[in-house]
C-alpha positions as CSV (number, residue, x, y, z in Angstrom):
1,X,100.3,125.0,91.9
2,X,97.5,123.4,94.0
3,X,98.6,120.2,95.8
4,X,97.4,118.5,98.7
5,X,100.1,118.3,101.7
6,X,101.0,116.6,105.0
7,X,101.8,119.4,107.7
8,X,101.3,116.2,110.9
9,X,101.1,113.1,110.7
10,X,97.7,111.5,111.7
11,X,93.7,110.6,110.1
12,X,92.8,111.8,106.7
13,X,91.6,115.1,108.0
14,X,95.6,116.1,108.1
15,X,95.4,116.0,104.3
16,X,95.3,119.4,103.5
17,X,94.8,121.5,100.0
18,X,97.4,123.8,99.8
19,X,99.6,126.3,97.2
20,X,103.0,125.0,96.7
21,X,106.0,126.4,94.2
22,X,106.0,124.9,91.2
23,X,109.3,122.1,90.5
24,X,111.6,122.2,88.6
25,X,113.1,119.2,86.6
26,X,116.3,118.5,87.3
27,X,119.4,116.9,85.9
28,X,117.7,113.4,84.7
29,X,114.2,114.5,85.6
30,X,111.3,114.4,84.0
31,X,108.7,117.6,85.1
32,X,104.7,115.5,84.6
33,X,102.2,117.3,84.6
34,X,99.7,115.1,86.7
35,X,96.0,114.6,85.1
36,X,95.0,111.5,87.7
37,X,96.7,109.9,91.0
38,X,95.9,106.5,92.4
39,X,95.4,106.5,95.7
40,X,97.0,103.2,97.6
41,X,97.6,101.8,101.1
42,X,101.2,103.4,101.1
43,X,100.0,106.9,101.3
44,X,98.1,106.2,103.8
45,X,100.9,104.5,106.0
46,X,102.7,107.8,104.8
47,X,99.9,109.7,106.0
48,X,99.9,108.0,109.5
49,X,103.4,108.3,109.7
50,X,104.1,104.0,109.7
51,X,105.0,104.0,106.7
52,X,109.0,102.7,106.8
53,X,110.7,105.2,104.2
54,X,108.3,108.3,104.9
55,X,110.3,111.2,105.9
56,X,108.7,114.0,108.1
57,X,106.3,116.4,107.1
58,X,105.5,118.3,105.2
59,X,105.0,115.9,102.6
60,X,102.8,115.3,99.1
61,X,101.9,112.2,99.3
62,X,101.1,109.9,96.2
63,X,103.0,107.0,94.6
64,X,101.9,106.5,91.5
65,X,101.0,109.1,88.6
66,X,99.8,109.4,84.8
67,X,100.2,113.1,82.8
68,X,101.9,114.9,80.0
69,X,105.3,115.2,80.1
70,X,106.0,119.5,80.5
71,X,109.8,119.3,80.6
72,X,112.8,117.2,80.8
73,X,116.5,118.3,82.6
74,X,118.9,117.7,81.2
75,X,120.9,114.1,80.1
76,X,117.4,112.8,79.6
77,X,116.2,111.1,76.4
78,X,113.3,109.3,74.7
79,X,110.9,111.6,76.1
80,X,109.9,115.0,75.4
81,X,107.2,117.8,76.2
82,X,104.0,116.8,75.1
83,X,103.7,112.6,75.4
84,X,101.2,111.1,77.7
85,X,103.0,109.4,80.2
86,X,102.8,106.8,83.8
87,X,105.1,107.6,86.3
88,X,106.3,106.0,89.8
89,X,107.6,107.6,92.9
90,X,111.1,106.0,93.0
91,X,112.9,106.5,95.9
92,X,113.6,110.2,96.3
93,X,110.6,111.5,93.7
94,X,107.9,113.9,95.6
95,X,104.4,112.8,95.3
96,X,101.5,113.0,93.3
97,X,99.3,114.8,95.2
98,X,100.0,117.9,93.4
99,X,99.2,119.3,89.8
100,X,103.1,118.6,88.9
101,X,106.5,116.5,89.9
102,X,109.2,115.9,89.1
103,X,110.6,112.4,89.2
104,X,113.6,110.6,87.6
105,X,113.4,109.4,84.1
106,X,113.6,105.7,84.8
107,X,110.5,106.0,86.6
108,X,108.6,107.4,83.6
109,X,106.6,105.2,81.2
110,X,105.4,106.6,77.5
111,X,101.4,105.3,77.8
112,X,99.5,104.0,74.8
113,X,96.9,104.9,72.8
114,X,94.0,103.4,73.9
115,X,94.4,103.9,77.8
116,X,93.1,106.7,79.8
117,X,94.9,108.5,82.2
118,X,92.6,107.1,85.0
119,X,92.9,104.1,84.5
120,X,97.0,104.6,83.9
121,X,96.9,105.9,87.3
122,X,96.2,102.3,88.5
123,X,99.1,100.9,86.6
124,X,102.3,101.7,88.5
125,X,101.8,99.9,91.9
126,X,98.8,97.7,92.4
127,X,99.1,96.0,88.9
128,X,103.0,96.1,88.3
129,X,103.2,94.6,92.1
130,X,100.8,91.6,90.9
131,X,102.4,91.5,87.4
132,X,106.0,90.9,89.3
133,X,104.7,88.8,92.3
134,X,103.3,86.4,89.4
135,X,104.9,86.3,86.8
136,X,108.4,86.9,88.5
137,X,108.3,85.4,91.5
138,X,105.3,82.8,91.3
139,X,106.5,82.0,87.6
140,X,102.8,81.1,87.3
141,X,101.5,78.8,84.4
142,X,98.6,77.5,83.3
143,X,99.4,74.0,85.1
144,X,99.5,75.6,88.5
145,X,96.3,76.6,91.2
146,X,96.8,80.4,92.4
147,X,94.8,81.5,95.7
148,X,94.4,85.6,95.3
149,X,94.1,87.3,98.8
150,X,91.8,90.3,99.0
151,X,91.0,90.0,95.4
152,X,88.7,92.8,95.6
153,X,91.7,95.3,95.9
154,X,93.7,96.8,93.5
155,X,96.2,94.0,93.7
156,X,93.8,91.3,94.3
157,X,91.6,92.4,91.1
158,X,94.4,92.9,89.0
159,X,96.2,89.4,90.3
160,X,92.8,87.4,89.7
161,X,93.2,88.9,85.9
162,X,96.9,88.0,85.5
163,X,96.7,84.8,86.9
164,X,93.5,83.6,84.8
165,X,95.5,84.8,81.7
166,X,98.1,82.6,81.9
167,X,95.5,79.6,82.2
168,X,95.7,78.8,85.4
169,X,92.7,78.0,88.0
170,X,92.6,80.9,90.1
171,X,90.7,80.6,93.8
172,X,90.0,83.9,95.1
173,X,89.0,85.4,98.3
174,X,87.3,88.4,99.5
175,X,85.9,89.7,102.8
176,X,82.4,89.3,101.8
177,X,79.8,88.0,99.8
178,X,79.8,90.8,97.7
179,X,83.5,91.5,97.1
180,X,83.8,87.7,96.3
181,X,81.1,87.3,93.8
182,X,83.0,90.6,92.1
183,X,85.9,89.2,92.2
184,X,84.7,86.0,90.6
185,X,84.0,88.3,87.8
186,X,87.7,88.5,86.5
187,X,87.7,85.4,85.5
188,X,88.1,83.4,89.4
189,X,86.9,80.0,89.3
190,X,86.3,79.4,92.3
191,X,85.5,82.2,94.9
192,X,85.4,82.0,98.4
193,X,83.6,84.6,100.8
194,X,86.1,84.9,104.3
195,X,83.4,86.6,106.7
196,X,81.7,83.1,106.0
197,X,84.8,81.4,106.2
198,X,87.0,83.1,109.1
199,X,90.3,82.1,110.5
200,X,90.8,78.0,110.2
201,X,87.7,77.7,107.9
202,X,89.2,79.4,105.4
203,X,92.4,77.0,105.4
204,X,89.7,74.2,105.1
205,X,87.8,76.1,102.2
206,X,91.4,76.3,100.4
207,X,92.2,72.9,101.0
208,X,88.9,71.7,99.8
209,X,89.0,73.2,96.5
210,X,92.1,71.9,95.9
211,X,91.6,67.9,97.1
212,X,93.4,68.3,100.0
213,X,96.3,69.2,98.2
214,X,96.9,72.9,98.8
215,X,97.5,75.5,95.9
216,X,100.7,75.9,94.4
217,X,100.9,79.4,94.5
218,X,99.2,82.0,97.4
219,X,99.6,85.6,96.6
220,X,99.3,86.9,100.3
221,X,98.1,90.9,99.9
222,X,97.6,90.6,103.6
223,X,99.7,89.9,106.0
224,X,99.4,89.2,109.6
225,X,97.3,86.4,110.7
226,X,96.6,85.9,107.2
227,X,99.9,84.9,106.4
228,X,100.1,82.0,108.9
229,X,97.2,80.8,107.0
230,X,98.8,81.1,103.4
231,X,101.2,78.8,104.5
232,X,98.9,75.9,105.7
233,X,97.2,76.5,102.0
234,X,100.2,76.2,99.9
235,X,100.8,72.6,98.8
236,X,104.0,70.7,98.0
237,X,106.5,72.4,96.5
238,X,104.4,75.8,96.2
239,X,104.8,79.1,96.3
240,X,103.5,82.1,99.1
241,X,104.5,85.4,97.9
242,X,104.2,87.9,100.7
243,X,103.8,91.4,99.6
244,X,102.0,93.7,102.3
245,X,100.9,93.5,105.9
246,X,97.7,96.0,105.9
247,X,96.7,94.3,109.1
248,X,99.9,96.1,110.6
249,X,99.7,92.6,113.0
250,X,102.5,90.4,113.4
251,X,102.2,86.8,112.1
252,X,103.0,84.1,114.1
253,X,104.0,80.8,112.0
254,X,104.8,77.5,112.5
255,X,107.7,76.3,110.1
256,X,106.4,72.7,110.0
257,X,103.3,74.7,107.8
258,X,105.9,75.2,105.3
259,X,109.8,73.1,105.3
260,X,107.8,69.6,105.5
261,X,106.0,71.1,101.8
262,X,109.4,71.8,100.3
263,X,107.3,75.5,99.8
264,X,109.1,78.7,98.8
265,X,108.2,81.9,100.9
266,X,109.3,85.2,99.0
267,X,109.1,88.7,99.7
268,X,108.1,91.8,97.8
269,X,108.1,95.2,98.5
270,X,108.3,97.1,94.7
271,X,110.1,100.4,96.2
272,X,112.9,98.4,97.9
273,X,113.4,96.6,94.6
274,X,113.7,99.9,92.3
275,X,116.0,100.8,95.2
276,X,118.5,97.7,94.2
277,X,117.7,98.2,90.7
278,X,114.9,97.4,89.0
279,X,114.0,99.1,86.1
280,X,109.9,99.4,86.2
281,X,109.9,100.2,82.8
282,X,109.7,96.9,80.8
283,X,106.4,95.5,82.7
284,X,104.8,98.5,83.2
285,X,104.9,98.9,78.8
286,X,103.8,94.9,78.8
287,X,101.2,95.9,81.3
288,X,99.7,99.2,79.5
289,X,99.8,97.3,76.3
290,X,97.5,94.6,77.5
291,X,95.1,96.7,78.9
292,X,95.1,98.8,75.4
293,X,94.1,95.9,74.0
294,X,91.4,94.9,76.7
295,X,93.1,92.1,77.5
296,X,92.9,93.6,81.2
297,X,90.1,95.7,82.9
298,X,91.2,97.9,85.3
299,X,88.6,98.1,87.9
300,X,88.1,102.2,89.6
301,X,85.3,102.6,91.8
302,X,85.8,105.8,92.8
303,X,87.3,109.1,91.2
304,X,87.2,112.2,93.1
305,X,88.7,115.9,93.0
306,X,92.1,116.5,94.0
307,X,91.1,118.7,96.9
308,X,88.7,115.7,98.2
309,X,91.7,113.7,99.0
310,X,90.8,113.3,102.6
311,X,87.5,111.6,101.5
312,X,89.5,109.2,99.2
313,X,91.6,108.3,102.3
314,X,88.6,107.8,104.4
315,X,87.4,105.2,102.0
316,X,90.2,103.3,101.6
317,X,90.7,102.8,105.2
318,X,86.8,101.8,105.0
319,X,88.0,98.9,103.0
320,X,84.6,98.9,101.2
321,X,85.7,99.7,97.8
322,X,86.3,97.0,94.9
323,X,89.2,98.0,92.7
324,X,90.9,101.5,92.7
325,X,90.3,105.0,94.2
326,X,92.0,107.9,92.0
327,X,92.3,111.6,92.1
328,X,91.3,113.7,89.4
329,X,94.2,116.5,89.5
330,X,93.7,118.3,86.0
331,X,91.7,117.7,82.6
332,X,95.2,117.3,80.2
């Protein structure tokens, strides 16, 4: 089958189209056949070898999936040859760089009618990751005043949306102009533009447009010196919910940003939580049905061939693309 494969770690030219042996599903696996990958910040810390659960190459990368179900090993029920399907990379599953995997059953998700395998493709790390961090962790409500990081990203598009659904005021920023004013489009109300507004300014900004107060919930898609700054914009009692460091910098904090606020700092990282448990299943059907019924948009810029994965990865490390970048793997 055709696949694309890590042989070194290193740029996007060590993404590579190769022939690999078809897989096999296994005793509670589920053989997808793969019609569209999403193409996320993980697989290129996989790609570059920084990635903290990669193991060495060769490796498919690709952590999130949406196909037809071709086979299932055995012990596995509910799903059968023939349903359209999301799946996850849990924490042993190969990627989805590649025309099939297999991957356990509980990371499998029967898709609705109504949603494409594109845009499914989207579904199983940027959106579930903003689904949990808000309604999980955040426990958002309509009361509260969310400040969206990035919100031109996968996470930060589908966090503005999930946010502004629950009624609350949603602030978001973006690293220009542009990407704000897109943003602003998934229902932000109020946007704020960060090359106009770097470093300290964009505390102030924050601060601002909330009175001074501070917002009651940051969703930090950041990290490094960014984060710092989430906790100078959280208000009393708030919550920052830290999920990513693409800056790869460390962040140097102050406590008295946060313990005089009474603020909550929480963690996420989505494979370390299927890891101790957590059944992605639930959310990810809550999720699909909303977007079958256009509650949510799921924002793709870019859809490219299978074989052009080195150009998707070139892209993303661009940072100039609003919303999602998937591979087209096979027409199912």
């Amino acid at each position: 089958m055709r696949a694309v494969r890590i042989d070194e770690f290193g740029g996007p030219e060590v993404l590579v189209p190769v022939e690999v042996p078809e897989p096999v599903a296994g005793p509670g696996q589920v053989l997808v056949r793969v019609a569209a990958a999403g193409v996320n910040r993980a697989d290129a810390l996989v790609r570059a070898g920084v990635y903290h659960r990669a193991g060495r190459p060769p490796l498919i990368p690709g952590v999130e999936a949406a196909g037809v179900v071709a086979a299932v090993g055995e012990g596995v029920t509910g799903l059968e040859a023939g349903q359209r399907v999301m799946a996850l990379d849990g924490a042993n599953a190969p990627g989805f760089y590649a025309e099939s995997a297999a991957v356990p059953a509980s990371q499998v998700t029967l898709l609705p009618e109504g949603v494409g395998f594109v845009e499914a493709a989207t579904l199983p790390v940027a959106w579930l990751s903003a689904w949990y961090c808000l309604r999980h962790l955040a426990r958002v409500t309509k009361k509260d005043t969310v400040v969206v990081k990035a919100a031109a990203s996968g996470v930060g598009s589908a966090a503005v949306q999930i946010a502004a659904e629950t009624g609350a005021r949603v602030i978001a920023l973006a690293g220009s102009a542009q990407k704000a004013a897109w943003a602003g489009e998934f229902g932000a109300h109020d946007i704020v533009d960060t090359s106009a507004h770097p470093d300290e300014a964009e505390v102030e900004e924050v601060l601002r447009l909330t009175g001074g107060h501070g917002a009651d919930v940051v969703l930090d898609t950041v990290g490094g010196p960014a984060f710092a700054r989430s906790l100078r914009e959280v208000g009393h009692g708030g919550r920052v919910v830290a999920l990513a460091n693409v800056a790869l910098e460390p962040s140097t904090i102050d406590t008295r940003d946060f313990y005089p606020k009474n603020a909550t700092v929480v963690g996420f990282q989505l494979t370390n939580l299927q890891i101790h448990g957590y059944d992605p299943r639930p959310d990810l059907r809550e999720l699909a049905e909303r977007v079958a019924a256009g509650t949510y948009r799921v924002p793709v810029e870019t859809v490219l061939p299978l074989e052009e994965a080195r150009a998707a990865h070139e892209a993303l490390e661009r940072r100039d693309n609003r919303g999602k970048i998937v591979l087209a793997v096979a027409d199912l």
